[in-house]
N, C-alpha and C positions, 0 to 999 in steps of 0.2 A: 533268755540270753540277751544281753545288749552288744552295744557296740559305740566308739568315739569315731566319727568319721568329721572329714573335710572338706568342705566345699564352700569355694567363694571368699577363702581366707578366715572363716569359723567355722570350730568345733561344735557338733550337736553326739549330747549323748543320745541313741534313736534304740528302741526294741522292737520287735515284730507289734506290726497293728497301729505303730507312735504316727501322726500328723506333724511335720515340720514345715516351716518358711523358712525359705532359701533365697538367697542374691539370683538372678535369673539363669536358668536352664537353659541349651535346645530342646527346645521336642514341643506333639501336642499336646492336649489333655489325654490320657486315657495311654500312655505312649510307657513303656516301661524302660526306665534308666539303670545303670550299675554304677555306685561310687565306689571305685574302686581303692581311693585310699582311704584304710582303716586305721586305725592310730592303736584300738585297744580294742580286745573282745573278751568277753569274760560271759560265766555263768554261775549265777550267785557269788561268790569271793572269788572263784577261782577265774584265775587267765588266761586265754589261752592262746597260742601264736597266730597273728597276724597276715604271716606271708601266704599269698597266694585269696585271702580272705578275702571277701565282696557283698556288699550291700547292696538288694535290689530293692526299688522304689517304683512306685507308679507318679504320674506327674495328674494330681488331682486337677488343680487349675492354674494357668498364667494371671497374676495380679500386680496393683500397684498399690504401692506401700502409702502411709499416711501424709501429707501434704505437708513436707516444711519449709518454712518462711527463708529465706535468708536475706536479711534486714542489715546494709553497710551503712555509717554516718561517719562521717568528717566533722566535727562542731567547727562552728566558725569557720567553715570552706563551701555553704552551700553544698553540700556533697551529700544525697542518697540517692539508695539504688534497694530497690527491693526486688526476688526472685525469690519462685518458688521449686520446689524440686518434688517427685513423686518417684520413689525409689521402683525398678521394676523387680520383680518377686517369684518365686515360684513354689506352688504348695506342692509336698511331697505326701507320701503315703507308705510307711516303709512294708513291703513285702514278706523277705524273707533274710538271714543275717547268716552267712558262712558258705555260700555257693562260692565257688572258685571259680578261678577265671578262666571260663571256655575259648572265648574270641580271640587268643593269642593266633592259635591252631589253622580257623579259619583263615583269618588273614594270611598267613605264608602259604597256604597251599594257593589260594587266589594270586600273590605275587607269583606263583609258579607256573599258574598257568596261560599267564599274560606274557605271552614272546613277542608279542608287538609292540611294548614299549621299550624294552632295548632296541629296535629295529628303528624307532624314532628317534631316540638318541643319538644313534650310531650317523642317522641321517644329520643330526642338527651338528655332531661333527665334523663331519664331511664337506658342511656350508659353511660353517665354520671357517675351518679351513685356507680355502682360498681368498675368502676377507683379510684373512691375515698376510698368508702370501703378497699381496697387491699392495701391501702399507711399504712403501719406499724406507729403507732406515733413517733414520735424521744425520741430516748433514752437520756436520763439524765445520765449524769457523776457519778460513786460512788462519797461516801461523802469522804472526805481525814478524815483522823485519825490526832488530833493535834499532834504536835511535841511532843517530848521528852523532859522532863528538862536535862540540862546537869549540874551535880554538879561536 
């Protein structure tokens, strides 16, 4: 089975067992990641849906990419500047290709069981609050008196 997955702004086609470089990750080495957007899965010709589809990866090593120059000239202005750049990378390891996505699940039952952050909320309203009370409205200009005729 393969799969078209995205990370980092490119596409890598990846199979179980594939090695890829990647633009940089979080995590350590040895840390297990899910790219969760899939683009295409298929096995031999055939295709199959996408949704809910997940790529899991181990993070082999953090690395840095090959050294390039970046060489500016101005002729006849006196003008260079040379700078090097070392892109940061991360090697991948793909695992396994068609696990669905568990961690939605988790997550909401953890937001439900946190009632102390509403309660902080509800505080930082309440201070809130009277900050605003205390702000005087702005005053409006007297009206001007029209001119005088001059005869």
């Amino acid at each position: 089975m393969f799969a078209v997955v995205r990370t980092g702004g490119k596409q890598y086609r990846v199979a179980a067992g594939d090695k890829i470089v990647v633009e940089k990750l979080a995590g350590e080495a040895g840390d297990t990641i899910a790219l969760g957007d899939v683009l295409l899965a298929g096995d031999g010709a055939e295709l199959k849906p996408t949704d809910g589809l997940t790529v899991s990866a181990e993070i082999v090593a953090q690395a840095k990419g090959e050294k390039v120059i970046v060489f500016k000239k101005r002729r006849r202005h006196n003008y260079r500047r040379r700078n090097g750049h070392r892109q940061q990378l991360t090697i991948l390891k793909i695992v396994a290709i068609g696990e669905e996505k568990k961690k939605a699940a988790p997550k909401k039952a953890a937001a439900e069981d946190k009632p102390a952050a509403p309660a902080k909320a509800e505080a930082a309203a309440e201070t809130a609050a009277p900050v605003e009370a205390k702000k005087a409205p702005a005053k409006k200009a007297p009206a001007k008196k029209p001119a005088a005729d001059k005869e």
